[in-house]
N, C-alpha and C positions, 0 to 999 in steps of 0.2 A: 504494500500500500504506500505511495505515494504522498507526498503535503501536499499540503491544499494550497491555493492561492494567496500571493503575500500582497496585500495593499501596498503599494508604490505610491508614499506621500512623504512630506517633509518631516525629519525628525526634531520636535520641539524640544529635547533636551539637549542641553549645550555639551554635555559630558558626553553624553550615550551618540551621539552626531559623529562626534569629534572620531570616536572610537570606532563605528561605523565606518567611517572612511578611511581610516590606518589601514582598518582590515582589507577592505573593498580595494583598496590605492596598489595593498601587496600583491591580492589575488590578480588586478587587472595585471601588474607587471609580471608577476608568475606566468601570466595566462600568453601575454606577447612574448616574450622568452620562447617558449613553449611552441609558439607558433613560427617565429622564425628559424628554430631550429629541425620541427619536424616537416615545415614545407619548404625550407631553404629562403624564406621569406626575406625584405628588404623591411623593416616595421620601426617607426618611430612613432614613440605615444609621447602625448605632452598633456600635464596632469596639474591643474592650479587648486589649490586649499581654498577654504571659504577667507580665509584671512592672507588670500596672494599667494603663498610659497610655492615656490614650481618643484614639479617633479619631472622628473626623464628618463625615456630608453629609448637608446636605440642599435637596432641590432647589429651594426655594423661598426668597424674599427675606424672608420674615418668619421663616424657620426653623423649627428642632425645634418649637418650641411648637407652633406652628400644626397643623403632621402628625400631631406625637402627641393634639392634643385632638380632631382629626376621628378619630384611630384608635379614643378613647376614646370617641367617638360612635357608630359602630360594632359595639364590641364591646359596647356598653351596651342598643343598641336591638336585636340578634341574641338 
């Protein structure tokens, strides 16, 4: 047996929010990890806090720049 459906709404506590997204913030970067490695994937995530702070991945050794100026090749020649 499966769960049941989870409402998808704002979380009002500032604690249990905050924690929420630690969690969430690791799983999404676990989860690109994970995808660049078992599809040989090019993947940059870019993750802002509710109070600013960035976060990053990207899967390749030369980083963002690189991802982002093939995405801008891309969106340029579509």
């Amino acid at each position: 047996m499966g769960r049941g459906r989870v409402v998808v709404e704002r979380i009002q506590n500032k604690i249990n929010r905050q924690v929420t997204f630690s969690k969430r913030r690791s799983g999404l970067l676990k989860k690109a990890f994970e995808l660049s490695v078992l599809c040989d994937a090019e993947i940059a995530l870019i993750i802002f806090s509710s109070r600013g702070k960035l976060f990053q991945y990207s899967s390749t050794e030369s980083g963002f720049v690189f991802v982002l100026k093939e995405l801008c090749k891309v969106t340029i020649s579509v």
